[in-house]
N, CA, C and O atoms as a Tripos MOL2 file, in Angstrom:
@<TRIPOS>MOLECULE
protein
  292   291    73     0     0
PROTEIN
NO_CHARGES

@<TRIPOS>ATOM
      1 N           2.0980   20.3100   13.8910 N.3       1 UNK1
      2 CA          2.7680   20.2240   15.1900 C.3       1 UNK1
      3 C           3.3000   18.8150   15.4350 C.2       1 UNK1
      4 O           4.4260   18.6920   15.9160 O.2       1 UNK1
      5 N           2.5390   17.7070   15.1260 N.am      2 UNK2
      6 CA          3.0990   16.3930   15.3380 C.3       2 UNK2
      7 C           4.1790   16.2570   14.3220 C.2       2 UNK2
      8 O           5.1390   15.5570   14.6440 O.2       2 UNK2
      9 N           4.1760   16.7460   13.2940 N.am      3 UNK3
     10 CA          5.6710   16.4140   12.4640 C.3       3 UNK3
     11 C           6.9020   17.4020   13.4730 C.2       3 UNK3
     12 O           8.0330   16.9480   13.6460 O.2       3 UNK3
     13 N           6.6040   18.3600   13.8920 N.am      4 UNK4
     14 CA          7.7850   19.0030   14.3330 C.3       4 UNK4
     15 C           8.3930   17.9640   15.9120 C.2       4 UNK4
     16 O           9.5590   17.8370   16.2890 O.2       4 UNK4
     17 N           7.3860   17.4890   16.4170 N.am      5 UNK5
     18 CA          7.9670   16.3930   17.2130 C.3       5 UNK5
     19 C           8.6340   15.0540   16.9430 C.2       5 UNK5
     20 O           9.3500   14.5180   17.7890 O.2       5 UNK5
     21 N           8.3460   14.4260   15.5380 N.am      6 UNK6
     22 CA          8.4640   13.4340   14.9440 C.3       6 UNK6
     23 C           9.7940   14.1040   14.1400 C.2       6 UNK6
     24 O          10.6990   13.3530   13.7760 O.2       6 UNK6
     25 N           9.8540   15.3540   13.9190 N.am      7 UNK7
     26 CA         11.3660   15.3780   13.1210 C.3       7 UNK7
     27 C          12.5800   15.9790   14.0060 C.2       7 UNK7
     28 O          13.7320   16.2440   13.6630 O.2       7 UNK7
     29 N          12.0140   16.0890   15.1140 N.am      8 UNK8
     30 CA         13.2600   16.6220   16.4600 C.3       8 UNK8
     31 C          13.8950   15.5860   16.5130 C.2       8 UNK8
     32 O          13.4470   14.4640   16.7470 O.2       8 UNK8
     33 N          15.6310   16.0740   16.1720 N.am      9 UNK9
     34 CA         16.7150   15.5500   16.0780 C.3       9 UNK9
     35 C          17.1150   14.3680   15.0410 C.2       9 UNK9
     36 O          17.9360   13.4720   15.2360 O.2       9 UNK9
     37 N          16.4130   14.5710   14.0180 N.am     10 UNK10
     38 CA         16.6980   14.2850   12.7360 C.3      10 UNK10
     39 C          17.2260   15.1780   11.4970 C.2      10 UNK10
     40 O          16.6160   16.2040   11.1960 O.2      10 UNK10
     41 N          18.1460   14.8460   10.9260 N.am     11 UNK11
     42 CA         18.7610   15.2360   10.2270 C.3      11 UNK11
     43 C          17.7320   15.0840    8.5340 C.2      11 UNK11
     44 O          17.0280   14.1340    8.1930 O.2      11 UNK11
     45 N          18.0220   16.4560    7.7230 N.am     12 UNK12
     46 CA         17.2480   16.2090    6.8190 C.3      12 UNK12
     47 C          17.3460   15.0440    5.7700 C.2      12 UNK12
     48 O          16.5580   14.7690    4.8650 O.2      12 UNK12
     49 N          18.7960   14.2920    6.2130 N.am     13 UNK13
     50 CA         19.1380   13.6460    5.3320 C.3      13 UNK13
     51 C          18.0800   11.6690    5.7040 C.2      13 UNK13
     52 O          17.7740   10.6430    5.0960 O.2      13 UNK13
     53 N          17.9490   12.3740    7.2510 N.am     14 UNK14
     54 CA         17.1410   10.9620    7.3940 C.3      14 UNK14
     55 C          15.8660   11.3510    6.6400 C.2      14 UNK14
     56 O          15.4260   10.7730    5.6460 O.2      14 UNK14
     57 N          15.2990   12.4920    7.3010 N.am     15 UNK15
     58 CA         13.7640   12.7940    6.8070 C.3      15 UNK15
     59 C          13.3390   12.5760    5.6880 C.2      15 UNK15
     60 O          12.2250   12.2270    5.2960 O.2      15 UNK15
     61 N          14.7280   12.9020    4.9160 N.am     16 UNK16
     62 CA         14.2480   12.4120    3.2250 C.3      16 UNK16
     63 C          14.1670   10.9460    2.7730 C.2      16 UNK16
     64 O          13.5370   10.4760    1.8250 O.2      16 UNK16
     65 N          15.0210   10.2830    3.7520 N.am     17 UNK17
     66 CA         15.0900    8.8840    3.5310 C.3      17 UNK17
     67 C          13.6530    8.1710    4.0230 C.2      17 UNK17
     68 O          12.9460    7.2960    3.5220 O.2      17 UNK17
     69 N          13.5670    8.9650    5.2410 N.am     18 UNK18
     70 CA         11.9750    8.0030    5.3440 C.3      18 UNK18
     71 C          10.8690    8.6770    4.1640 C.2      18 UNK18
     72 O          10.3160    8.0860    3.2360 O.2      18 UNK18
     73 N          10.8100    9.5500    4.4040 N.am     19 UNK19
     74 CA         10.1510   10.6080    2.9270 C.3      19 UNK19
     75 C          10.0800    9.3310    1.6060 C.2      19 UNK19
     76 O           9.0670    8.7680    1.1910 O.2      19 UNK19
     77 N          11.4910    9.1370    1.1640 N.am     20 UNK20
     78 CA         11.3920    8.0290   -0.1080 C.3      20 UNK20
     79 C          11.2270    6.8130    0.2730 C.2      20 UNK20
     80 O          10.9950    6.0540   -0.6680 O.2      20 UNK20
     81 N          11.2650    6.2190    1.5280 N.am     21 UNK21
     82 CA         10.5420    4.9880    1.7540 C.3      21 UNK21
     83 C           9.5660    4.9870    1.8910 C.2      21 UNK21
     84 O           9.1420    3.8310    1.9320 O.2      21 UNK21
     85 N           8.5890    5.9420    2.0430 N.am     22 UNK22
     86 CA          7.3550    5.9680    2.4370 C.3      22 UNK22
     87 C           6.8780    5.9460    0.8100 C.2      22 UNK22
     88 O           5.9930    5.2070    0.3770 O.2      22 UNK22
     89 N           7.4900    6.7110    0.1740 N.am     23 UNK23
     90 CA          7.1560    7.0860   -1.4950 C.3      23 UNK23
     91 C           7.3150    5.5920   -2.1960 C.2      23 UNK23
     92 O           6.6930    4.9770   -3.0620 O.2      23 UNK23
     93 N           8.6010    5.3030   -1.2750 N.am     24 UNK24
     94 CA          8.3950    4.0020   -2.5130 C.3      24 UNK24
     95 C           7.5880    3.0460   -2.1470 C.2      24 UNK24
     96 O           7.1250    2.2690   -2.9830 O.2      24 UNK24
     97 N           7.3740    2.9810   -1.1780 N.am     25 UNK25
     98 CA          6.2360    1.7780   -0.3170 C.3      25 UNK25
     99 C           4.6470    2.3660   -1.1310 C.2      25 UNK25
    100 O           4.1370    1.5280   -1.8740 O.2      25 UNK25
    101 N           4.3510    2.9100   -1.0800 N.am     26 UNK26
    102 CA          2.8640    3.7910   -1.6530 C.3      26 UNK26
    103 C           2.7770    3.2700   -3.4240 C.2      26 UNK26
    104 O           1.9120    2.5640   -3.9420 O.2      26 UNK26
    105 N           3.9880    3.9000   -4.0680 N.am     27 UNK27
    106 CA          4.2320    3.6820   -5.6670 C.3      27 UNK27
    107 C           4.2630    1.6760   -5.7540 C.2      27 UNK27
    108 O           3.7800    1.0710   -6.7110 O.2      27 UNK27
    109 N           4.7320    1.1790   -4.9020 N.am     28 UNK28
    110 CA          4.7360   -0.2910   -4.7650 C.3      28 UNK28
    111 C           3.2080   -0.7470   -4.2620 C.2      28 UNK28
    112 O           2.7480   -1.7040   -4.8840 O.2      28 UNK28
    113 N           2.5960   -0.3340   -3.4970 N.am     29 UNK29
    114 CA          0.8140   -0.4440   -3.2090 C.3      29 UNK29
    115 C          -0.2830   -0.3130   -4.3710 C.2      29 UNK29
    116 O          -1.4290   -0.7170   -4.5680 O.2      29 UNK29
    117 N           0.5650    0.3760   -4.9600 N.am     30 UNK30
    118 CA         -0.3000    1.1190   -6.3040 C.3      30 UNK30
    119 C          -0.3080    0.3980   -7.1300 C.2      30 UNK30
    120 O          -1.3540    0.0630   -7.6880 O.2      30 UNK30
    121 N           1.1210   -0.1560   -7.5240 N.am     31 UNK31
    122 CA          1.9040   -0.8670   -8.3930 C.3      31 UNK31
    123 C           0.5390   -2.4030   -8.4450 C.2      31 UNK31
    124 O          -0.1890   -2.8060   -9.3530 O.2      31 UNK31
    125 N           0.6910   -2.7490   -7.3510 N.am     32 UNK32
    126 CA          0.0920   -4.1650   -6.7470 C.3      32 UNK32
    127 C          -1.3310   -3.7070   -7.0530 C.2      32 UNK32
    128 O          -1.6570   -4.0670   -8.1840 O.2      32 UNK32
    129 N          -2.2330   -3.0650   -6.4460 N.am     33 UNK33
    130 CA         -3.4430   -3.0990   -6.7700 C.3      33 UNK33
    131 C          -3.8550   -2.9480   -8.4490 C.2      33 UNK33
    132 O          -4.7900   -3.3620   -9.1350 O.2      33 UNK33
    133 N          -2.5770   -2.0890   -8.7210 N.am     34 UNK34
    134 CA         -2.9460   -1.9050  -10.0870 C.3      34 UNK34
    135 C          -2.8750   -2.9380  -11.1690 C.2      34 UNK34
    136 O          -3.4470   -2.9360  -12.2590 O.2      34 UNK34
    137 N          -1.9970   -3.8920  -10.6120 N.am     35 UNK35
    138 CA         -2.3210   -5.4440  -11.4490 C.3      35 UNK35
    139 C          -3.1670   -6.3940  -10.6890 C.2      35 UNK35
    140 O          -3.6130   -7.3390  -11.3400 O.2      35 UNK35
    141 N          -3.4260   -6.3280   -9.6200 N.am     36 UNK36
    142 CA         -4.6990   -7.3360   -9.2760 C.3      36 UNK36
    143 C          -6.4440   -6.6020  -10.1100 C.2      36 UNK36
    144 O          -7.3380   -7.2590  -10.6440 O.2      36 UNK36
    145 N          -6.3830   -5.4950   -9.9650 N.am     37 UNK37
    146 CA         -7.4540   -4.5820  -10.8350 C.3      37 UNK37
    147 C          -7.2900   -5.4170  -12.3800 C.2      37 UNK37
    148 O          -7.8960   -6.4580  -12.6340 O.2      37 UNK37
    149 N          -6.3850   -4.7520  -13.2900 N.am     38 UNK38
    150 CA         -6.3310   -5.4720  -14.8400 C.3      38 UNK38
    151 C          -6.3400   -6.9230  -14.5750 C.2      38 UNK38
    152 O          -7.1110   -7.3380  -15.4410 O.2      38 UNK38
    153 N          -5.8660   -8.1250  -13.7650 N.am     39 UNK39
    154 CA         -6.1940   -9.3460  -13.6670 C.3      39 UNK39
    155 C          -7.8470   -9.5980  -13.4530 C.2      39 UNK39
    156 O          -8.4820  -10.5110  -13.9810 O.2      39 UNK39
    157 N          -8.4360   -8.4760  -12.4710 N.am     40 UNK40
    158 CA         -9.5490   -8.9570  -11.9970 C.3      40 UNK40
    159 C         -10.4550   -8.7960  -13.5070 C.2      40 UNK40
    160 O         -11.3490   -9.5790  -13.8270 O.2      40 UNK40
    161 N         -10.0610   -7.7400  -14.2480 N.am     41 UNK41
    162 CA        -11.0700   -6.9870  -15.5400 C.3      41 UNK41
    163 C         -10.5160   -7.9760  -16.6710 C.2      41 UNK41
    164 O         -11.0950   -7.8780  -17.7530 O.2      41 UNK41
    165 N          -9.5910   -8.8130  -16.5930 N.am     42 UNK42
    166 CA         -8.9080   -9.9690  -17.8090 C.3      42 UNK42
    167 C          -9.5500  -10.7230  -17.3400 C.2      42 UNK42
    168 O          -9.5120  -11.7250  -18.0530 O.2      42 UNK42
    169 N         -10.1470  -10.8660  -16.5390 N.am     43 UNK43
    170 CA        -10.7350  -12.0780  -15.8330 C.3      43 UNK43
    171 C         -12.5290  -12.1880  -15.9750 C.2      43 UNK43
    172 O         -13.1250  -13.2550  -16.1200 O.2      43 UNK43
    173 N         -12.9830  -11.2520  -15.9180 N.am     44 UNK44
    174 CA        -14.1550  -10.9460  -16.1770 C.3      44 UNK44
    175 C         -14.3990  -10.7020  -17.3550 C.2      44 UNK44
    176 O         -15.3560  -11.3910  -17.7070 O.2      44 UNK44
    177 N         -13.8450   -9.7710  -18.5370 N.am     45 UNK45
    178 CA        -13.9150  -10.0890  -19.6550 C.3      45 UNK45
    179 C         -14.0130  -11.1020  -20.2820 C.2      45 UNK45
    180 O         -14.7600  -11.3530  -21.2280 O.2      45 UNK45
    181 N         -12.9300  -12.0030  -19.5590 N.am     46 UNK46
    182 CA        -12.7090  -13.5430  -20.5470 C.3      46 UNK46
    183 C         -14.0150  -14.2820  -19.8140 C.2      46 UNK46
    184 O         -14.6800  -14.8200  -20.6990 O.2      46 UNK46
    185 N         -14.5660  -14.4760  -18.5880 N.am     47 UNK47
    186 CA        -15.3660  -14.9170  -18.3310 C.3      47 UNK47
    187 C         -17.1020  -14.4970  -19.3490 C.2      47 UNK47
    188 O         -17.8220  -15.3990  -19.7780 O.2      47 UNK47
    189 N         -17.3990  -13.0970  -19.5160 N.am     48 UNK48
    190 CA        -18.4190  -12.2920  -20.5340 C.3      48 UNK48
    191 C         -18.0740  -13.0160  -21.5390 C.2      48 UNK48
    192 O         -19.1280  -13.3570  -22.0760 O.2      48 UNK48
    193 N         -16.9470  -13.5690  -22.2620 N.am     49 UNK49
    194 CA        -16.4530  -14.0270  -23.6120 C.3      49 UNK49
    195 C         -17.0850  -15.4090  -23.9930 C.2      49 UNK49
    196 O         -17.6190  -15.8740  -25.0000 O.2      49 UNK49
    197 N         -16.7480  -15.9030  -22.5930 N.am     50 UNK50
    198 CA        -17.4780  -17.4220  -22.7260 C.3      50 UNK50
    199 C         -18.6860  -17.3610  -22.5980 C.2      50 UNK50
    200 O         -19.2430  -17.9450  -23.5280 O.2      50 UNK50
    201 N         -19.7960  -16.6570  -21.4370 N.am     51 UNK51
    202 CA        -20.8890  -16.3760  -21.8610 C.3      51 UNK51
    203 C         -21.8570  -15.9460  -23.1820 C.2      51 UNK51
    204 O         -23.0630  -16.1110  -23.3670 O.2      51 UNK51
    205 N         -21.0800  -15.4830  -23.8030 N.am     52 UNK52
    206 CA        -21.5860  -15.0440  -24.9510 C.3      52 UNK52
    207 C         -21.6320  -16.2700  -25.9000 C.2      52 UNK52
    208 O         -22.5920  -16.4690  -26.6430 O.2      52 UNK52
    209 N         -20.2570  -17.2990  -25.8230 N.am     53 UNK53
    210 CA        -19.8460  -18.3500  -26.4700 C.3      53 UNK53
    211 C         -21.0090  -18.9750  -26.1360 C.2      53 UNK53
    212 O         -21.8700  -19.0900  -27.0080 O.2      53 UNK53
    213 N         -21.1720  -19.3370  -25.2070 N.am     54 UNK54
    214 CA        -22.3800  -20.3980  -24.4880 C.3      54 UNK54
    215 C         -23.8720  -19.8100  -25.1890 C.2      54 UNK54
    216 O         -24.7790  -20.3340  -25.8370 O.2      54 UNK54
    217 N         -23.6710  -18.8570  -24.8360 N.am     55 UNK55
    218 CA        -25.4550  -18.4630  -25.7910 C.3      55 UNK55
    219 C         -25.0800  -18.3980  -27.2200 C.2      55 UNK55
    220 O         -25.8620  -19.2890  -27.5510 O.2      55 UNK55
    221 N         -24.6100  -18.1210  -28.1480 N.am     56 UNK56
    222 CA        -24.1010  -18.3010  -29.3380 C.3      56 UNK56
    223 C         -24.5050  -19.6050  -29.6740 C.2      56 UNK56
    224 O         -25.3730  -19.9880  -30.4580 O.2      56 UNK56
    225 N         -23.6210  -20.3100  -28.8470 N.am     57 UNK57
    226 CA        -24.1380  -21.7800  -29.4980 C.3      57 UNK57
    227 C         -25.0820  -22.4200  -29.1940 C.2      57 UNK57
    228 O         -25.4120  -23.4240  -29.8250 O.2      57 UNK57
    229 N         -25.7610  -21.9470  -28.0920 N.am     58 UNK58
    230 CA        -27.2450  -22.3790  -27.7040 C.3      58 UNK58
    231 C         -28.3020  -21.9800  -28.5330 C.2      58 UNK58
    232 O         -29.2960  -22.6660  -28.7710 O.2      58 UNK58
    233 N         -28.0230  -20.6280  -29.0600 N.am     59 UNK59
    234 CA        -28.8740  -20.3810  -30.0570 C.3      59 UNK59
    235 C         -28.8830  -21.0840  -31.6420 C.2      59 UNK59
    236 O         -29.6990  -21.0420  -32.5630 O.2      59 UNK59
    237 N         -27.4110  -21.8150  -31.4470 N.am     60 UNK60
    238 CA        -27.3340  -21.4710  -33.5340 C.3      60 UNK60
    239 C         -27.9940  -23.2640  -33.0870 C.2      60 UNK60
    240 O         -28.6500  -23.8440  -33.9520 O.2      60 UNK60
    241 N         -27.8360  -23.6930  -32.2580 N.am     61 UNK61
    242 CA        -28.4010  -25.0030  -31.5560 C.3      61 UNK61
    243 C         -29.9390  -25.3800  -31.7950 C.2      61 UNK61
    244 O         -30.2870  -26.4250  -32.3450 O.2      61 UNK61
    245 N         -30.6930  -24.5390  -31.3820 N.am     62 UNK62
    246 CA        -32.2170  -24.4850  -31.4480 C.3      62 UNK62
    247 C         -32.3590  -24.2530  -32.9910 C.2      62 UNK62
    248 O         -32.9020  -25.0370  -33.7700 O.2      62 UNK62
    249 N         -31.6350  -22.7390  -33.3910 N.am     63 UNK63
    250 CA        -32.3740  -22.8180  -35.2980 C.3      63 UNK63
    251 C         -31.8330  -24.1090  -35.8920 C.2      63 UNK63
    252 O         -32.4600  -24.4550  -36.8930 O.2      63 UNK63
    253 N         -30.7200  -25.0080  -35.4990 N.am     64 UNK64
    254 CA        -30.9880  -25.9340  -36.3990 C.3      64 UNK64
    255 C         -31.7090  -27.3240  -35.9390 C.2      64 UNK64
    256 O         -31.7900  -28.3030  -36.6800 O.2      64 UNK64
    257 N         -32.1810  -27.2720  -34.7110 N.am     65 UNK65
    258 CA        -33.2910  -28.0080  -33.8390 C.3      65 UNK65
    259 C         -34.4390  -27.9800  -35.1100 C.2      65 UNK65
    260 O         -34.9680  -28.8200  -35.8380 O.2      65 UNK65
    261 N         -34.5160  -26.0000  -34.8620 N.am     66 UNK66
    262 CA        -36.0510  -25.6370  -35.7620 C.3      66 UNK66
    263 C         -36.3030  -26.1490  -37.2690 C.2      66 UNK66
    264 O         -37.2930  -26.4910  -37.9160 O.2      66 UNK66
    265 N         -34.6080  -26.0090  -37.5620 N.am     67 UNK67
    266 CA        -34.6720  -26.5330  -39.1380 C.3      67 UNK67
    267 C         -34.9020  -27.6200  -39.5000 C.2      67 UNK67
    268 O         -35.4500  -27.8200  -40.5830 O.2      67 UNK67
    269 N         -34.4170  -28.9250  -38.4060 N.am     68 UNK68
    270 CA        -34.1740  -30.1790  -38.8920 C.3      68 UNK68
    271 C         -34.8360  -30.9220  -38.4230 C.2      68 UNK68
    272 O         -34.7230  -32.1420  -38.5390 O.2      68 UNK68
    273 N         -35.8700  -30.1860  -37.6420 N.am     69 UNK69
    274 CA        -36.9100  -31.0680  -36.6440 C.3      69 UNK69
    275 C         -38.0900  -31.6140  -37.7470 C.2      69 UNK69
    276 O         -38.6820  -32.6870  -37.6260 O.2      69 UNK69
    277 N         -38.2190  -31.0040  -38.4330 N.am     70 UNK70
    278 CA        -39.3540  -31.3440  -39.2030 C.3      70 UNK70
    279 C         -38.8120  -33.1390  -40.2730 C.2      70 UNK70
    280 O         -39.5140  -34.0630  -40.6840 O.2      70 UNK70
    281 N         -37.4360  -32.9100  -40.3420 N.am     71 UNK71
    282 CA        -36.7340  -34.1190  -41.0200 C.3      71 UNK71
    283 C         -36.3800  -35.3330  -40.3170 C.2      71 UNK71
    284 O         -35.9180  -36.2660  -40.9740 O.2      71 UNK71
    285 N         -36.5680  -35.4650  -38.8110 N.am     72 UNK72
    286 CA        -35.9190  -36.0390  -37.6420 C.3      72 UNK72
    287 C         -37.6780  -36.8740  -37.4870 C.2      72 UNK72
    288 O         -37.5250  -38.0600  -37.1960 O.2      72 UNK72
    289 N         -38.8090  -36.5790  -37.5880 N.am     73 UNK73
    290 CA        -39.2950  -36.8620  -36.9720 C.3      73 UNK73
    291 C         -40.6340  -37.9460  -38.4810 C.2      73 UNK73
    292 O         -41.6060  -38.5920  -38.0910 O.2      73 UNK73
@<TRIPOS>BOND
     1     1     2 1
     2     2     3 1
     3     3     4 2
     4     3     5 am
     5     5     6 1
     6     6     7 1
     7     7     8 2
     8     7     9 am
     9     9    10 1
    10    10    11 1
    11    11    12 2
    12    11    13 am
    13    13    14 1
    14    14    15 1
    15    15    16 2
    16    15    17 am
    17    17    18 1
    18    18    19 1
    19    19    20 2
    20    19    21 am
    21    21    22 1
    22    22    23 1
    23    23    24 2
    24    23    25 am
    25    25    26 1
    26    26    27 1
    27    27    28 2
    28    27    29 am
    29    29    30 1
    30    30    31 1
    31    31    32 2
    32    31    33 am
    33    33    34 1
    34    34    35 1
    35    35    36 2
    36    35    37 am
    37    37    38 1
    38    38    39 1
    39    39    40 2
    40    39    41 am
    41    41    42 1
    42    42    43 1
    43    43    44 2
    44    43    45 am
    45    45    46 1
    46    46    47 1
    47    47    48 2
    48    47    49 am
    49    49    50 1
    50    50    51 1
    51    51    52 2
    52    51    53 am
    53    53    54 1
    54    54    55 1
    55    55    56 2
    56    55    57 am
    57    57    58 1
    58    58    59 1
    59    59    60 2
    60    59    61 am
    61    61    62 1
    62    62    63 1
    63    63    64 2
    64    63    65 am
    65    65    66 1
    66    66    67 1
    67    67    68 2
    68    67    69 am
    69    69    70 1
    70    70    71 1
    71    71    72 2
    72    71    73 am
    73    73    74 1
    74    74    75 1
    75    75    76 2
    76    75    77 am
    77    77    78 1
    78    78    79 1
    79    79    80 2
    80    79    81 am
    81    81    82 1
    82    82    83 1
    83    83    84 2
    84    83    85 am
    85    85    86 1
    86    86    87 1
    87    87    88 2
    88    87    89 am
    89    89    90 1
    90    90    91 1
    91    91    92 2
    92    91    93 am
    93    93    94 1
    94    94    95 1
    95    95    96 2
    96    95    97 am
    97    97    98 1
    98    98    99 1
    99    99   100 2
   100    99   101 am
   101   101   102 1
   102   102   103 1
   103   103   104 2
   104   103   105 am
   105   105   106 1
   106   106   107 1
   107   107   108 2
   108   107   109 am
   109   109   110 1
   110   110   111 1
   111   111   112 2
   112   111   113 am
   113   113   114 1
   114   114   115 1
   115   115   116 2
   116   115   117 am
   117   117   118 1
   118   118   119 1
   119   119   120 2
   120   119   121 am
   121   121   122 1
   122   122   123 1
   123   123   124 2
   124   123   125 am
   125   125   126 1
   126   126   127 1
   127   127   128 2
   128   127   129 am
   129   129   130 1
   130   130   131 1
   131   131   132 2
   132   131   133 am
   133   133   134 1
   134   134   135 1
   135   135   136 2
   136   135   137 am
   137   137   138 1
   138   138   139 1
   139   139   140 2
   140   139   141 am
   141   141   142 1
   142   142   143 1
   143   143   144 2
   144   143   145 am
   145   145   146 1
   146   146   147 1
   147   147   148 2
   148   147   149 am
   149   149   150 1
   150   150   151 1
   151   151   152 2
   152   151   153 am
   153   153   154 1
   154   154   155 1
   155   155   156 2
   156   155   157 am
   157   157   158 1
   158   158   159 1
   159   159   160 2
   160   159   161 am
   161   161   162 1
   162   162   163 1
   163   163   164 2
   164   163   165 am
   165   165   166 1
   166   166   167 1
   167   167   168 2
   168   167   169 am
   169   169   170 1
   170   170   171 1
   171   171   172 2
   172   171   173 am
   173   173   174 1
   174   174   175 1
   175   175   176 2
   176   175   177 am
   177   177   178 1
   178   178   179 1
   179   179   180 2
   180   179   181 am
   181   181   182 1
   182   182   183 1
   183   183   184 2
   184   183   185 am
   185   185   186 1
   186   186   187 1
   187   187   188 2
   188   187   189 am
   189   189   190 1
   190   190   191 1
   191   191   192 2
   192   191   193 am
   193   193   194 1
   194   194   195 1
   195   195   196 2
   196   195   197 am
   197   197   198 1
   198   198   199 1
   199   199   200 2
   200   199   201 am
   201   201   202 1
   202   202   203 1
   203   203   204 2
   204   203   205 am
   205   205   206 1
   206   206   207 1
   207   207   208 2
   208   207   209 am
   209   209   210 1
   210   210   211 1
   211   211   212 2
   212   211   213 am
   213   213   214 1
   214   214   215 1
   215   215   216 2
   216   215   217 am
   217   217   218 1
   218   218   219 1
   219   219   220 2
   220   219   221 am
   221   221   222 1
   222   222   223 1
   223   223   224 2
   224   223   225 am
   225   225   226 1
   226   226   227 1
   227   227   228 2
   228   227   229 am
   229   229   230 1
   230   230   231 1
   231   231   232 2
   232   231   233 am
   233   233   234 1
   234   234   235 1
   235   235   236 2
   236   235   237 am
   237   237   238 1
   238   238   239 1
   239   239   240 2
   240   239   241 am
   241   241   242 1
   242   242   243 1
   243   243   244 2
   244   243   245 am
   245   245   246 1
   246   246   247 1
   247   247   248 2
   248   247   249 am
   249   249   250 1
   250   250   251 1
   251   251   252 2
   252   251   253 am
   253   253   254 1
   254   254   255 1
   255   255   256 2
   256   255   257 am
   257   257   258 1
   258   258   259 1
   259   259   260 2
   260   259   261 am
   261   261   262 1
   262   262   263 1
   263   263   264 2
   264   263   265 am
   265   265   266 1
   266   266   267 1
   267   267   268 2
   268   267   269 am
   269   269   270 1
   270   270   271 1
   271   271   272 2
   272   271   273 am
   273   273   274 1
   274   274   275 1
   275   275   276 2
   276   275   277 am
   277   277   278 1
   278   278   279 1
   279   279   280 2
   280   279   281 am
   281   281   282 1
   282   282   283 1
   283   283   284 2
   284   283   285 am
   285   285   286 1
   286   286   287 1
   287   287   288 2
   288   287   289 am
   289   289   290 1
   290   290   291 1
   291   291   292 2
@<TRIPOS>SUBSTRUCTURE
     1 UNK1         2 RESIDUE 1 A UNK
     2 UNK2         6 RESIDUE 1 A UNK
     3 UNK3        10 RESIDUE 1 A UNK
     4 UNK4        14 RESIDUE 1 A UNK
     5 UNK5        18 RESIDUE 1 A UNK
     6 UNK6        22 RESIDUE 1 A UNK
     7 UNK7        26 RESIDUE 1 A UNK
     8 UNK8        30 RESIDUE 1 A UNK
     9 UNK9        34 RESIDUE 1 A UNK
    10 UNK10       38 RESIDUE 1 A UNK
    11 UNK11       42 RESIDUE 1 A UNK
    12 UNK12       46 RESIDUE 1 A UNK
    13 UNK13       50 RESIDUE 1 A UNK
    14 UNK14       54 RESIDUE 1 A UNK
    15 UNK15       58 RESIDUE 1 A UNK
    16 UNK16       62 RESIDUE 1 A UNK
    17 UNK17       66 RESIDUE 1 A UNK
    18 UNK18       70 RESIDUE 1 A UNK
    19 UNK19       74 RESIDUE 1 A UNK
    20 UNK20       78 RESIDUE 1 A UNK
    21 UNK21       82 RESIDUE 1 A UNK
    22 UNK22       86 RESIDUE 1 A UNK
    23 UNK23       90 RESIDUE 1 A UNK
    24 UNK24       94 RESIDUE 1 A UNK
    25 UNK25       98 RESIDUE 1 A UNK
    26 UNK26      102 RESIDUE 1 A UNK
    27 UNK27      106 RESIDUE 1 A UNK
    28 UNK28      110 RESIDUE 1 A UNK
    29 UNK29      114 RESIDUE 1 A UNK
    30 UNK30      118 RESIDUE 1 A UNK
    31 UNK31      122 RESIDUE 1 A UNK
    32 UNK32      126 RESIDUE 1 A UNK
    33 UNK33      130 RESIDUE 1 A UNK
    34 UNK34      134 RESIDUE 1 A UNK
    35 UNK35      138 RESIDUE 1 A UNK
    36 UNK36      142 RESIDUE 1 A UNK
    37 UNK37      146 RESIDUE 1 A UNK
    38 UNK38      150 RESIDUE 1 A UNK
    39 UNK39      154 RESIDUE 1 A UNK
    40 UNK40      158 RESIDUE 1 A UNK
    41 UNK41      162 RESIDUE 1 A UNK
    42 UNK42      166 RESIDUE 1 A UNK
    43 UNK43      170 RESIDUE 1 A UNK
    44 UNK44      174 RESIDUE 1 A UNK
    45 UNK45      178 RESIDUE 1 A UNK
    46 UNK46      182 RESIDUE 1 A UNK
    47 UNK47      186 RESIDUE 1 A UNK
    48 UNK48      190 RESIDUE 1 A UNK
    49 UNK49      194 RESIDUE 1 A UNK
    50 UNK50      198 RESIDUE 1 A UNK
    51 UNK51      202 RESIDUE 1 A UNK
    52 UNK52      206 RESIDUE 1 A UNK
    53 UNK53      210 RESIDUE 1 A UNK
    54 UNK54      214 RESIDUE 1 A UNK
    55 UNK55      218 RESIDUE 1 A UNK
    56 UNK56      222 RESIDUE 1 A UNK
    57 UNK57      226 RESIDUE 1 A UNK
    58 UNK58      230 RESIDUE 1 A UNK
    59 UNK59      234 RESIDUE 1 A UNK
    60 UNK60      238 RESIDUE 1 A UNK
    61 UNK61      242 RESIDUE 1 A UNK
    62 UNK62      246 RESIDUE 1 A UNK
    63 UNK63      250 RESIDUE 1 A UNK
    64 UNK64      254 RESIDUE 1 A UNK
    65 UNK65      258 RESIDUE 1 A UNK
    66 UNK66      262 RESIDUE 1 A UNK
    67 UNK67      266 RESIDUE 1 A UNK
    68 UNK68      270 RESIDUE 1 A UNK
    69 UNK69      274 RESIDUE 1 A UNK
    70 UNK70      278 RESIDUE 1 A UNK
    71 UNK71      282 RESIDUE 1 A UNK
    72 UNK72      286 RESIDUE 1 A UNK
    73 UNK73      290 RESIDUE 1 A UNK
C-alpha cells in the first residue's frame, strides 16, 4: 500500500529510474564493503605472517643459544 502512494503520478519511466538508482547505489555499497573486507583479511594475514616470522626466529634463536652456550661460556 505505501508503494501505491509513493508511485501516484509517476510515470514508469521515473519508477525505473529511481528503481536503478537505488540498484546502483546498493551494487556501489557492496562494491565498498567488499574491498574494505579483502583489505581488512590482507591485513590480518600479513599481520599472522609476521607473527609467525617473529616466533620463527625466536625459536631458531634459543637452539642456537642451546648450541653455542656451552662454547660462550
Amino acid at each position: 500500500e505505501t508503494m501505491t502512494t509513493v508511485n501516484q503520478g509517476m510515470s514508469v519511466e521515473e519508477i525505473e529510474q529511481v528503481v536503478a538508482q537505488q540498484l546502483a547505489n546498493a551494487i556501489k555499497a557492496i562494491a565498498i564493503y567488499e574491498t574494505k573486507t579483502n583489505l581488512a583479511h590482507k591485513s590480518m594475514s600479513q599481520t599472522e605472517r609476521q607473527e609467525e616470522k617473529v616466533a620463527e626466529n625466536a625459536s631458531n634463536k634459543r637452539k642456537w643459544e642451546s648450541k653455542h652456550n656451552g662454547c660462550l661460556s
